[in-house]
C-alpha positions as a printed Julia matrix, in Angstrom:
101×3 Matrix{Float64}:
 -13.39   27.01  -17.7
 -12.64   26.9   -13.93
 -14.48   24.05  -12.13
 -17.2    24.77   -9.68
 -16.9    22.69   -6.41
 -19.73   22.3    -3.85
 -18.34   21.88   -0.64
 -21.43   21.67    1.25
 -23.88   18.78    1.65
 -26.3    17.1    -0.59
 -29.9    16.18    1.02
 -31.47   12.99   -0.93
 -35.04   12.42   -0.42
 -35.59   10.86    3.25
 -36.41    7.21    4.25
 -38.37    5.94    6.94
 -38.61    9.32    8.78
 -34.89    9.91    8.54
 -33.04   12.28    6.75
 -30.43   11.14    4.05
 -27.62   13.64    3.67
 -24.09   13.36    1.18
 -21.18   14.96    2.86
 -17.89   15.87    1.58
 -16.22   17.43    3.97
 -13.69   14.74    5.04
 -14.91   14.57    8.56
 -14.82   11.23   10.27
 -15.08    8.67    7.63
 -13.56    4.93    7.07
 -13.79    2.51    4.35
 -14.89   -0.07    6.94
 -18.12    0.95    7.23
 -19.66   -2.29    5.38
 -17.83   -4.3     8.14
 -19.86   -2.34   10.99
 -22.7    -3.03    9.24
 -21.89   -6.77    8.47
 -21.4    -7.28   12.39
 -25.1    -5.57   13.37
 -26.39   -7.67   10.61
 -24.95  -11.08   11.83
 -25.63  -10.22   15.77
 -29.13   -9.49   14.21
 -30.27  -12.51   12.64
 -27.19  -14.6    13.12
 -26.33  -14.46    9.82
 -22.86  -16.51   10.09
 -24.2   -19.22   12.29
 -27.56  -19.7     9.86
 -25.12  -19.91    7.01
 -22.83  -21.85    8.98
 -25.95  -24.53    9.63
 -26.23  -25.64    5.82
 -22.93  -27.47    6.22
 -21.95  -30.43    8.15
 -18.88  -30.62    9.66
 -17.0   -34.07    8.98
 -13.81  -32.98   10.32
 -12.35  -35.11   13.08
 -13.07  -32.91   16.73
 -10.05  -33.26   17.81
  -7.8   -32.54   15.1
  -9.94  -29.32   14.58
  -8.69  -26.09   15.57
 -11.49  -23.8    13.56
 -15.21  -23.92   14.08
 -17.5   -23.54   10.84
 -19.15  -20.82   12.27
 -15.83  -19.3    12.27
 -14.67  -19.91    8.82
 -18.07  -19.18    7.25
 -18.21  -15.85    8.89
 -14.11  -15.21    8.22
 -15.28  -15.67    4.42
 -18.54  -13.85    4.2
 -16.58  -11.34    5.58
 -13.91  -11.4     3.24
 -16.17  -11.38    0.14
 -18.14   -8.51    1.72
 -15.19   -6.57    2.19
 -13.87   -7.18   -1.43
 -11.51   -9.56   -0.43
 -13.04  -12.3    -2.73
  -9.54  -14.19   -3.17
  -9.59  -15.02    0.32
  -9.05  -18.73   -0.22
  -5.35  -18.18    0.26
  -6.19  -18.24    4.1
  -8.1   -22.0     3.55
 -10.93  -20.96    4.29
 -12.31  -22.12    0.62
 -10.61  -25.43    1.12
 -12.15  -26.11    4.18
 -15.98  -24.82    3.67
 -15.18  -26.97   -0.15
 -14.72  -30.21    2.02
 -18.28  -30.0     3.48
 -21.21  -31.31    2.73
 -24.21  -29.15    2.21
 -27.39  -30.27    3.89
């Protein structure tokens, strides 16, 4: 039995006035999409500083090279991009030695 491939689109019902279309046509497309997204989410709502504001920061100023802000986002972005073992960078180690408010 020979296989029947649809090369053109699928159409999913819309949302919100937009239409929601599947495409398979290899055209421009990236597997860092979710990162894109993660950075209009954050510049949003400030999603790695809010996070970033449950923890409080012991670390001597002036032996520190690495906001929180920083490391929080570096690790939300990590997870989000499936890099969940991302505590080989430190990051884990360093967000572990806070204190959450």
């Amino acid at each position: 039995m020979q296989t029947h491939c649809i090369s053109d689109q699928l159409e999913f019902e819309g949302f919100d006035a937009r239409k929601v279309v599947a495409g398979f046509d290899g055209g421009a497309i990236t597997s860092d999409a979710g990162a894109l997204l993660l950075r209009h989410a954050d510049g949003a709502i400030g999603l790695f500083d809010r996070v970033a504001a449950c923890f409080i920061d012991h670390r001597d100023p002036d032996c520190t090279v690495h906001s929180v802000q920083t490391l929080v986002g570096q690790r939300i972005a990590a997870i989000a991009l499936g890099q969940a073992s991302a505590s080989v960078t430190g990051t884990c180690i360093a967000l572990r030695e806070k204190t959450v408010r």
